[in-house]
DRENDO-873070 format. One line per field, with one value per residue (C-alpha): residue number from 1; residue in one letter; x, y, z. Coordinates in steps of 0.5 Angstrom, whole numbers, plus 500, padded with zeros to 3 digits. Layout:
N
bami <- c(NUM; ...);
lumdo <- c(a; ...);
c1 <- c(X; ...);
c2 <- c(Y; ...);
c3 <- c(Z; ...);
//
This chain:
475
bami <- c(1; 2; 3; 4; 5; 6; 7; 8; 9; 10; 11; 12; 13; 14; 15; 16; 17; 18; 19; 20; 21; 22; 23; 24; 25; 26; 27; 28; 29; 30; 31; 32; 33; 34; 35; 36; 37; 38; 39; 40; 41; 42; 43; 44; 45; 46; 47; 48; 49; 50; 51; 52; 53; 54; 55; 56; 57; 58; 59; 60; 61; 62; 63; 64; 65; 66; 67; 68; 69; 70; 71; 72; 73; 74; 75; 76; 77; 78; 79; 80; 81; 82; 83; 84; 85; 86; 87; 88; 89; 90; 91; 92; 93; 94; 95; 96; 97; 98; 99; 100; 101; 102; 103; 104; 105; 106; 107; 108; 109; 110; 111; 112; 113; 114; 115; 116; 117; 118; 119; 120; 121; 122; 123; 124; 125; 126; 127; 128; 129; 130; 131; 132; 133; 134; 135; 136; 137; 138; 139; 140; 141; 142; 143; 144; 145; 146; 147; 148; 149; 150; 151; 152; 153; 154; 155; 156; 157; 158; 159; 160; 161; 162; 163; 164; 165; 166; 167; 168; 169; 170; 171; 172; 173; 174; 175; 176; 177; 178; 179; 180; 181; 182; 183; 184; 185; 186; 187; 188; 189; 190; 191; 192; 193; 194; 195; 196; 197; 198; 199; 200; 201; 202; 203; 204; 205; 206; 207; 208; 209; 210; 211; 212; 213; 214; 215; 216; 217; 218; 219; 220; 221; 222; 223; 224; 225; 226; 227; 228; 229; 230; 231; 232; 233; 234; 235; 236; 237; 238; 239; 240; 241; 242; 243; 244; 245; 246; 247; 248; 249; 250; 251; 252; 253; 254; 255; 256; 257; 258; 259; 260; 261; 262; 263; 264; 265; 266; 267; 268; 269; 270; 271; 272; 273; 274; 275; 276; 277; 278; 279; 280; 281; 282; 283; 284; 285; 286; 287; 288; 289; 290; 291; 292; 293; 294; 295; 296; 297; 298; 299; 300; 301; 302; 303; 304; 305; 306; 307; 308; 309; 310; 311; 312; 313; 314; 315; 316; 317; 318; 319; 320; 321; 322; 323; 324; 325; 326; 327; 328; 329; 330; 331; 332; 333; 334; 335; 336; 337; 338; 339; 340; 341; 342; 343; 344; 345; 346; 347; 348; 349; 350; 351; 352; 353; 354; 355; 356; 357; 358; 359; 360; 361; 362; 363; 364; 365; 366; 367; 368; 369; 370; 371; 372; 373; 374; 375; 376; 377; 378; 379; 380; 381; 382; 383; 384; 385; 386; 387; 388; 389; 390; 391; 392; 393; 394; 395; 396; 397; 398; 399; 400; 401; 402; 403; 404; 405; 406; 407; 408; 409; 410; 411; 412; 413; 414; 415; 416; 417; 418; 419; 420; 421; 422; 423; 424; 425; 426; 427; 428; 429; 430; 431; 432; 433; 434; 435; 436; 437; 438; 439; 440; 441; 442; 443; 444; 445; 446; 447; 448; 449; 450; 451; 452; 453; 454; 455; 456; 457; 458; 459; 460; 461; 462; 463; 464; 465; 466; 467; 468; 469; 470; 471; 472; 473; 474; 475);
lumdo <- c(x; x; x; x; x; x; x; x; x; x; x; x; x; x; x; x; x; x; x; x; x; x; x; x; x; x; x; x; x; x; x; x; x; x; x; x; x; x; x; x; x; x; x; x; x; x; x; x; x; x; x; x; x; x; x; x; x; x; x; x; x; x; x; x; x; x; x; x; x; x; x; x; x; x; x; x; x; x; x; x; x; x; x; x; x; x; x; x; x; x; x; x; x; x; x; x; x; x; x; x; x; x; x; x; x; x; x; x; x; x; x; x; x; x; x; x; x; x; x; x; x; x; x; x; x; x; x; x; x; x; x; x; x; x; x; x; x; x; x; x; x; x; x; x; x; x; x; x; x; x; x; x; x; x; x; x; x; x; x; x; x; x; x; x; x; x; x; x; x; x; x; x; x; x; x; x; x; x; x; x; x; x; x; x; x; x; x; x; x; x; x; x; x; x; x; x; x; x; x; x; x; x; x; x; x; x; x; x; x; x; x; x; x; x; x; x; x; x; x; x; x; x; x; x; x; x; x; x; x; x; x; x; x; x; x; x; x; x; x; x; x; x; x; x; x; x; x; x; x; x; x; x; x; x; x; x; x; x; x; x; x; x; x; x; x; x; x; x; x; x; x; x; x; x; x; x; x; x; x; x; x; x; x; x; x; x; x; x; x; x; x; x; x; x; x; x; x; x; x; x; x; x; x; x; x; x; x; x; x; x; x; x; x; x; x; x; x; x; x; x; x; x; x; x; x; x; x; x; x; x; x; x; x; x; x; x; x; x; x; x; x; x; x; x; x; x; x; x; x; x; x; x; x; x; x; x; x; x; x; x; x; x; x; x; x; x; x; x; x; x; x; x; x; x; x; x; x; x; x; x; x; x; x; x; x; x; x; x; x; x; x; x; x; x; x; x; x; x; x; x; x; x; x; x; x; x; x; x; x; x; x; x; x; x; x; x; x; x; x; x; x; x; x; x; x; x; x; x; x; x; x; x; x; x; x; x; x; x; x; x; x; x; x; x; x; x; x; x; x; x; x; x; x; x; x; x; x; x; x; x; x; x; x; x; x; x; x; x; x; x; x; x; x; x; x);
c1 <- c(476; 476; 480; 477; 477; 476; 470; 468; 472; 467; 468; 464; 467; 464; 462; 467; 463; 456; 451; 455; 449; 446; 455; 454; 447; 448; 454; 451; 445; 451; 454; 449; 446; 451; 455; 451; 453; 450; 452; 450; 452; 455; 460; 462; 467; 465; 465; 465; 471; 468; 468; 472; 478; 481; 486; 484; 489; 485; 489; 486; 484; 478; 473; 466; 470; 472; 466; 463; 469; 469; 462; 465; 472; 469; 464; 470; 473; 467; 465; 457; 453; 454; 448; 448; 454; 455; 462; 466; 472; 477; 484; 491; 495; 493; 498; 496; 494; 493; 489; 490; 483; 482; 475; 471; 466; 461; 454; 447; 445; 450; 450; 443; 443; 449; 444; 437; 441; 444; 436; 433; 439; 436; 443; 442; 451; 452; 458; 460; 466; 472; 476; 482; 481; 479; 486; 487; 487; 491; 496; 497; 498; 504; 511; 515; 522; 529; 531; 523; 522; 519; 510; 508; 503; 498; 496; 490; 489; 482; 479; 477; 478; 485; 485; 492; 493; 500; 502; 506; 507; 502; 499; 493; 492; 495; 493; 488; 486; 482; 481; 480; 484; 487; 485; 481; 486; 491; 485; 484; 491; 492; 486; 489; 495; 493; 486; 482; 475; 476; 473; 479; 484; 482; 482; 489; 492; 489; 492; 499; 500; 507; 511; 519; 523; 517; 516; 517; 516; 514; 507; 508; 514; 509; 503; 508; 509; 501; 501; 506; 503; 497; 500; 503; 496; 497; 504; 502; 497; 502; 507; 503; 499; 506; 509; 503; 504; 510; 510; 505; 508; 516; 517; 517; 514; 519; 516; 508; 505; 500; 493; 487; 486; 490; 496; 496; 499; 507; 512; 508; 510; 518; 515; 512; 519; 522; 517; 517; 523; 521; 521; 514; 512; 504; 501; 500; 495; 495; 497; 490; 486; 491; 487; 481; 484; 491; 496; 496; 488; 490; 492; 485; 481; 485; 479; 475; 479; 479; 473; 471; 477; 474; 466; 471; 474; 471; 474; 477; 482; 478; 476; 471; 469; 462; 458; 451; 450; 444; 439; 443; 444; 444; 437; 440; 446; 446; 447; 440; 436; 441; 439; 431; 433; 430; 423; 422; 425; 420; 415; 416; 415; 409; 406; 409; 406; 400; 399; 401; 395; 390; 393; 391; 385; 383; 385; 380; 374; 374; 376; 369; 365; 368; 366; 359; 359; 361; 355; 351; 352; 352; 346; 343; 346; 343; 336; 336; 341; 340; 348; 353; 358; 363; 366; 362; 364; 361; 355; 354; 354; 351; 345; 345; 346; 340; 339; 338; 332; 334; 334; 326; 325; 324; 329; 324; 317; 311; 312; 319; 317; 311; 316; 320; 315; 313; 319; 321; 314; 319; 315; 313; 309; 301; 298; 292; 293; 286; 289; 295; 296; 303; 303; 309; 312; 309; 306; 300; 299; 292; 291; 289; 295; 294; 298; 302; 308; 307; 306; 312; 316; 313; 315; 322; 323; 321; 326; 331; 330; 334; 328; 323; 325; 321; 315; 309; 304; 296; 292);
c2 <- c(841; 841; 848; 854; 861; 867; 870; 876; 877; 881; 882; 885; 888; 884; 888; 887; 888; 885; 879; 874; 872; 879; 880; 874; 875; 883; 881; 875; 881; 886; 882; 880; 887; 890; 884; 880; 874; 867; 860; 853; 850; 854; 852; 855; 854; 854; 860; 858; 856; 852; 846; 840; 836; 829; 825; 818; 812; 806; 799; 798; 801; 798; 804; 800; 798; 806; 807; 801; 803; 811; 813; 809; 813; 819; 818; 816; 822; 827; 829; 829; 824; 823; 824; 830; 832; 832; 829; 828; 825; 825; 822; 824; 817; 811; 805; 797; 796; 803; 810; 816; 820; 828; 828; 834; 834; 840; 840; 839; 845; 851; 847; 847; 854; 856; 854; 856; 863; 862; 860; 866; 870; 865; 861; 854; 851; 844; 843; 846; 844; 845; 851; 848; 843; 847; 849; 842; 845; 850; 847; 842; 848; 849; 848; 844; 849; 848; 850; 847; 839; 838; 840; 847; 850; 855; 859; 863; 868; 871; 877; 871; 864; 862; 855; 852; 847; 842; 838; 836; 842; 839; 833; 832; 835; 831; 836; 841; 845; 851; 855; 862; 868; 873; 880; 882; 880; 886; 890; 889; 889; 896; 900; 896; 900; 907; 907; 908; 905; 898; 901; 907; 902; 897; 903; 905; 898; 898; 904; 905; 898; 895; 889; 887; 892; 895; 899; 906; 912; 912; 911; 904; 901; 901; 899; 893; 891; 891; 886; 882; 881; 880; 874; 870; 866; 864; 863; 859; 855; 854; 851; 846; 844; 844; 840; 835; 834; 833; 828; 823; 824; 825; 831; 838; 844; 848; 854; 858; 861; 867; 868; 871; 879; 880; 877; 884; 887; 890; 886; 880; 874; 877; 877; 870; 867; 870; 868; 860; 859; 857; 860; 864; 869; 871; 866; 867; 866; 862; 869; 867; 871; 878; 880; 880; 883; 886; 881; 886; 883; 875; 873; 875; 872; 865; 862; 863; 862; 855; 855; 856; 850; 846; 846; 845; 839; 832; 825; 820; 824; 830; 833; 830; 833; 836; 837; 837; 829; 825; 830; 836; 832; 838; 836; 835; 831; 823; 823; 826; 820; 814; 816; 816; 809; 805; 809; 808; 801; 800; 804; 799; 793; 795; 797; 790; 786; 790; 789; 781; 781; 785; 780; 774; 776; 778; 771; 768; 772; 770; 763; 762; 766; 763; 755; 760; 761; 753; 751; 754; 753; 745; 746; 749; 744; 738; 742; 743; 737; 732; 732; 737; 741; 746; 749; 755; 754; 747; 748; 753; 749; 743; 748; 749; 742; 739; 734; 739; 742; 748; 747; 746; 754; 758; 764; 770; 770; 773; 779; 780; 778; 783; 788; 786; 787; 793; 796; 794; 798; 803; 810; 812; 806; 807; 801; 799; 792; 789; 782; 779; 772; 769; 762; 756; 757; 763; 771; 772; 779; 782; 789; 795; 799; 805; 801; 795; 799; 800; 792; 790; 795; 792; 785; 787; 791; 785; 780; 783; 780; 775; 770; 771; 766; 767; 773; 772; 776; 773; 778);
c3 <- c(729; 736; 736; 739; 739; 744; 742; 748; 754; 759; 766; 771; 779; 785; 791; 796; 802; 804; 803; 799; 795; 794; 791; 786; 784; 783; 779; 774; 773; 771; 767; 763; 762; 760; 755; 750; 752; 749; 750; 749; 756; 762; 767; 774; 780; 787; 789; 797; 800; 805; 800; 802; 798; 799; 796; 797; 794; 793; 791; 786; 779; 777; 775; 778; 785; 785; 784; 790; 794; 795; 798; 805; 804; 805; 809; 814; 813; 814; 821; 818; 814; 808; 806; 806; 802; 794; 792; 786; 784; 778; 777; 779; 778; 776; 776; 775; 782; 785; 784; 787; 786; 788; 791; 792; 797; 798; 803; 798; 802; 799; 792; 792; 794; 789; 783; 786; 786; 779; 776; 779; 774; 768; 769; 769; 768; 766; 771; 777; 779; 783; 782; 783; 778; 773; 771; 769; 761; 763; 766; 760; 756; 760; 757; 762; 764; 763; 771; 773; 772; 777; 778; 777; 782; 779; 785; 784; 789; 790; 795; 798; 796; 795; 790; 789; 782; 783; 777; 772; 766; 761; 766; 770; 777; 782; 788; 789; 794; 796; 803; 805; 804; 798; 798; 803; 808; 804; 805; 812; 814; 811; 814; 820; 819; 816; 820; 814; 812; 808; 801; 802; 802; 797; 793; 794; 794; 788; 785; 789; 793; 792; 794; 795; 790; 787; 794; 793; 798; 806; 805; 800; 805; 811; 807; 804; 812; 812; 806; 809; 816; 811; 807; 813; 813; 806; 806; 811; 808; 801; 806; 808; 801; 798; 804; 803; 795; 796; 801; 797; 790; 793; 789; 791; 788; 781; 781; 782; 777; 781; 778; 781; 782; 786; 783; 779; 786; 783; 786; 790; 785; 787; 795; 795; 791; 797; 802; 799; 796; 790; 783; 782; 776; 773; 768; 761; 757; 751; 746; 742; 748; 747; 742; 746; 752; 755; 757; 764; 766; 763; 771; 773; 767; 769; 772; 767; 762; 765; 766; 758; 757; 761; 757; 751; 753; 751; 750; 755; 757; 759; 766; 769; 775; 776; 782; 778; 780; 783; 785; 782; 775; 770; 765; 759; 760; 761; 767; 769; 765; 768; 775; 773; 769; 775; 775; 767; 768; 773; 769; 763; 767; 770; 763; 759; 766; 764; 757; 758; 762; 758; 752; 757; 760; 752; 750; 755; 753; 746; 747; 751; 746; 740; 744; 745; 737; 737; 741; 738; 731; 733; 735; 729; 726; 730; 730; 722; 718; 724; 725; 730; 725; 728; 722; 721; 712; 712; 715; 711; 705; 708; 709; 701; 699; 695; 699; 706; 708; 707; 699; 699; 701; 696; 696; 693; 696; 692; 696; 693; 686; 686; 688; 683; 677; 680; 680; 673; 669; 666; 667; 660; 660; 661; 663; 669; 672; 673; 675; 678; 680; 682; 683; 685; 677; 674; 675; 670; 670; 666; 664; 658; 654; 651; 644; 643; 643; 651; 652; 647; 652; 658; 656; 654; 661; 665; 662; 665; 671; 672; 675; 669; 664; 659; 659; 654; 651; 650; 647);
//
């Protein structure tokens, strides 16, 4: 009835260091090893934070003009061919006359690339989508603050990947956006300033790293001073995303709920209220997802639980950005069938032109070999009766008429008649035949019996058949 419920919550630690590939591929394995994880479709962010997002008005709302329109926008925007990107768009606003569409762009190479990983871990996802629009389901499940009218932020703060999601609360997405940074950055600001190896630090933010009011002791102030000089880059980059939502929709952002691992930080929804000047405190998930894991892990499961949301949805107004498009398209779905449409269309004529023309050509034929058989039968017809006929049943008759050729020929002959009267002495009759005469209107037969008992047998046996009009004895 549309409704769901959390069946597993499995989580597996990313290597923070090395190949970003091998990191990824390793963890599917894990995860897989070590839960029974089973679904029927699997959805996936983006993990790179290379990919690209737009906000492009059109003036106007038509979906097939969208449609027409948006390849040349974007080409405008890109600094490389098109042809070698995969983009998406949903909508942010509509009006009468105007939309303004949230676009994701990411080169074909790193989606093909992302897929052929994902295959050879036997994960094959039915949408990969952009990593800041997947919170749209969560961001509707928002209840609108009393101190907040204006949109919300959901800020989610990754070891690498920073993705931002501004709405109204219950809305759509008005503004997305992804860029690099997060975590890591902490963590190499603190080896920085305790010269430590980077997995020493990362461990020690993670058990003792603190922010704003949470510090406590020499060691945690100083490594405070590291995360803050750590988080000036994203700072930067809020700045700016909230500075340009708000000059396309004239609002400013009310208030940042954090998500992502290192939301987890003590004290960082604190320093980032400072540093932005906007209210901020850590997403809560639905209470559904409690009795399935503590409500301390709910920010860093955020991504994913939008992710689940966003397999869930259906209907009109149900998200619908997703990567696996064209030459991506995902097997199963409709899209993969309408782009080979065309072929099987072209398929399809060629088959019916062909049939068409077997039809035709077969046609032909037997016209010419049924005007054969015409030729034919006029001609026998012209030979025997000494006039052409073309209807094969008429013809016939004629042929049996009694005033045709054909009804002076006997239809037995002596040799079928003989048959005939051999075939029918029974086997129990003892006769030797020393004459046999067959003339134009009888059969005289002459021969000794071993009784009158023999011949009266004989003779009934002979009436039988149907030529024998009558069968008489001479002794």
């Amino acid at each position: 009835m549309r409704a769901y419920r959390t069946h597993l919550v499995a989580a597996v630690k990313r290597a923070a260091e090395g190949d970003r590939g091998e990191t990824l591929r390793a963890a599917v394995r894990q995860l897989f090893a070590e839960h029974s994880l089973q679904a029927d479709q699997v959805v996936v962010a983006l993990p790179s934070p290379t990919l690209a997002t737009h906000v492009i008005t059109l003036p106007f709302a038509d979906p097939r003009r969208i449609e027409q329109t948006l390849p040349f926008e974007i080409e405008a925007q890109l600094p490389f061919d098109l042809a070698s990107v995969v983009f998406d768009y949903q909508l942010a606003s509509q009006q009468e006359k105007k939309s303004e569409l949230l676009v994701g762009v990411v080169r074909k190479e790193e989606l093909s690339g992302l897929l052929q990983l994902l295959s050879e871990v036997n994960v094959d996802p039915r949408i990969v989508t952009h990593p800041g629009i997947a919170y749209q389901n969560v961001l509707a499940q928002l209840e609108p603050a009393a101190d907040a009218p204006n949109p919300v932020a959901i800020v989610d703060i990754g070891h690498e990947r920073i993705s931002v999601a501004i709405g109204p609360p219950g809305g759509p997405v008005e503004f997305a956006r992804t860029f690099s940074g997060g975590g890591r950055d902490l963590t190499r600001a603190l080896a920085a300033e305790f010269q430590v190896p980077l997995p020493d630090a990362e461990a020690w933010k993670l058990d003792h790293g603190a922010l704003a009011s949470a510090v406590q002791g020499g060691d945690a102030e100083r490594a405070a001073g590291a995360f803050v000089r750590g988080l000036q880059g994203v700072l930067r980059e809020l700045r700016q995303t909230f500075k340009a939502h708000a000059g396309r929709s004239r609002r400013q952002v009310g208030r940042v709920y954090l998500c992502g691992g290192t939301a987890a930080l003590r004290g960082i929804e604190e320093q980032l209220a400072s540093d932005l000047s906007v209210p901020t405190e850590r997403l809560r998930l639905p209470l559904e997802l409690a009795t399935k894991a503590p409500e301390v892990d709910h920010p860093k499961l955020a991504q994913s639980y939008a992710l689940a949301l966003r397999g869930h949805a259906s209907g009109a107004k149900a998200p619908r950005f997703n990567f696996r498009r064209g030459e991506f398209a995902f097997k199963g779905d409709f899209d993969y069938a309408r782009g080979r449409i065309g072929r099987l269309a072209a398929f399809a004529g060629a088959l019916l032109l062909l049939l068409i023309v077997s039809g035709i050509v077969r046609n032909s034929v037997l016209a010419r070999r049924e005007q054969q058989v015409d030729d034919r039968l006029c001609e026998t017809t012209q030979r025997v009766l000494g006039a052409c006929e073309r209807n094969y049943d008429r013809a016939l008759n004629m042929m049996h008429g009694t005033g045709s050729p054909a009804a002076d020929v006997p239809r037995l002959s002596a040799v079928t008649l003989t048959a005939e009267l051999t075939q029918r002495i029974p086997r129990e009759v003892s006769v030797t035949l020393d004459q046999l005469e067959v003339s134009l209107d009888r059969i005289s037969l002459r021969g000794l019996a071993d009784s009158n008992k023999q011949v009266d047998t004989l003779t009934s046996a002979l009436r039988n058949f149907r030529c024998f009009k009558e069968v008489a004895q001479r002794r």
